[in-house]
matplotlib code that plots the C-alpha trace (Angstrom):
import matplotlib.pyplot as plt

x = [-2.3, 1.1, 1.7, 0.6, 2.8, 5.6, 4.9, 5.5, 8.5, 10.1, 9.0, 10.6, 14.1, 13.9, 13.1, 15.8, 18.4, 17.0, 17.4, 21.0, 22.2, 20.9, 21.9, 25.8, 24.2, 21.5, 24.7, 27.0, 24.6, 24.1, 27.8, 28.4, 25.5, 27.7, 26.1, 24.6, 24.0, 20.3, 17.1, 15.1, 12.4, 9.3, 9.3, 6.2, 6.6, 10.7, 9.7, 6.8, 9.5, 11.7, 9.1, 7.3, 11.2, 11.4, 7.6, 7.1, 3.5, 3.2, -0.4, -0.1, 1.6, 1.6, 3.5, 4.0, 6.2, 9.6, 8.8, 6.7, 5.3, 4.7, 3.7, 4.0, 1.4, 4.0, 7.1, 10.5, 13.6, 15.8, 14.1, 13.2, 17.0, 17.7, 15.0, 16.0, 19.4, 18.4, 16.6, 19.3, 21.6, 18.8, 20.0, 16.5, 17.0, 15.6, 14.5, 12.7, 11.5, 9.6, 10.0, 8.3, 7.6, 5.4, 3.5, 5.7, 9.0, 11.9, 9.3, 8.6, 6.0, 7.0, 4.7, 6.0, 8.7, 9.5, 11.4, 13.3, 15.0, 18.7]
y = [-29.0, -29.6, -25.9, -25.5, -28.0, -26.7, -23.4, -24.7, -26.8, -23.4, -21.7, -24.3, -24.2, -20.1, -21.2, -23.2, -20.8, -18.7, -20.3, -21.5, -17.9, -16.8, -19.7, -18.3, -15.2, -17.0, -19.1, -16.0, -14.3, -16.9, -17.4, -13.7, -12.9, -13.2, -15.1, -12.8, -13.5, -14.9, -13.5, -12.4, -10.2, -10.8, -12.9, -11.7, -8.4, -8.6, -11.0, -8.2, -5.5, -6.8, -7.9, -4.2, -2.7, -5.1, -4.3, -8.3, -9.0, -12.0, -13.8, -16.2, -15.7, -18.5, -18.5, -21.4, -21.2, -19.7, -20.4, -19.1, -20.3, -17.7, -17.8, -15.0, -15.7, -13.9, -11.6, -10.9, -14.2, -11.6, -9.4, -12.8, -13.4, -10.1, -10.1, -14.0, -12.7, -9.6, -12.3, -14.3, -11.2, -10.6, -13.9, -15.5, -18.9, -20.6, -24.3, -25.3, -24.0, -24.8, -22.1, -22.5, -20.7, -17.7, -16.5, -13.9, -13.9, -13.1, -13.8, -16.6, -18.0, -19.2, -22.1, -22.7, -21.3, -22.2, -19.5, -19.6, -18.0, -18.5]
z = [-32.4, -33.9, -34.4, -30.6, -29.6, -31.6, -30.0, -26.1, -27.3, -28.6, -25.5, -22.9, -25.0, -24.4, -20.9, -20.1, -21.7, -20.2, -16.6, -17.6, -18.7, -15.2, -13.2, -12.2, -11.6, -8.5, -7.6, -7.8, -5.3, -3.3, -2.9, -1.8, 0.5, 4.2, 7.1, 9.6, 13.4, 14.0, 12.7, 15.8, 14.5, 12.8, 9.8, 8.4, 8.9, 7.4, 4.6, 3.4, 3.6, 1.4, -1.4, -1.0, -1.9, -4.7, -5.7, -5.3, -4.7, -1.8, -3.0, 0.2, 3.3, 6.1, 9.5, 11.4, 14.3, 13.7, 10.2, 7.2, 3.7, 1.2, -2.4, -5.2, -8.3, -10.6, -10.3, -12.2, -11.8, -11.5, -8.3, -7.0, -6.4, -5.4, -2.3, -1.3, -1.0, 1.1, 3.4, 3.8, 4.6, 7.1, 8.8, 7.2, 6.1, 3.1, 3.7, 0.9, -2.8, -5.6, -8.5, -11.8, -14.8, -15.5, -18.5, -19.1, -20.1, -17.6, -14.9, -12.3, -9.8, -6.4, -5.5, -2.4, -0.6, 3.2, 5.3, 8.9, 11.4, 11.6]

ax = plt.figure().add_subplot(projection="3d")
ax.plot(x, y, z, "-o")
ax.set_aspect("equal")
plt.show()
């Protein structure tokens, strides 16, 4: 049990340098995406268009109002950044999100992440 304990010690460490290596890159992305005018379409139908072009499979999807939950069991950090940016150059909001690690390195579960309409 020490050795196991060791072992997800040294895998939080790579975790966190990880996150901090990639952290200017999600801030440098969220700096440059340019406010749109108002989403008006459908947020479903947008929000599965831009996880199919990233090949980010949506395990939950819940719309409620002019706003929509989703969760993804398991997909790269980096395309995760990549398709929140292309919803917010959409003119989708993000109001709430709780990211956390995956089995596999490099990659990341969303377990709950709230969407809008501008």
């Amino acid at each position: 049990s020490i050795e196991k304990g060791q072992a997800a010690i040294d895998s939080q460490r790579n975790l966190l340098t990880w996150v901090q290596k990639n952290a200017n890159r999600a801030a440098q992305l969220r700096s440059s995406s340019g406010r749109v005018s108002g989403f008006s379409g459908s947020l479903p139908q947008a929000v599965n268009q831009a996880a199919n072009r990233l090949k980010i499979v949506i395990s939950r999807m819940q719309p409620q109002n002019n706003e929509i939950q989703v969760w993804v069991d398991q997909a790269p950090f980096n395309d995760v950044l990549s398709w929140l940016q292309s919803l917010e150059k959409m003119g989708i909001i993000i109001l709430d999100i709780d990211i956390a690690e995956s089995d596999l390195p490099g990659h990341v579960k969303i377990r709950r992440l709230k969407l809008g309409k501008s």
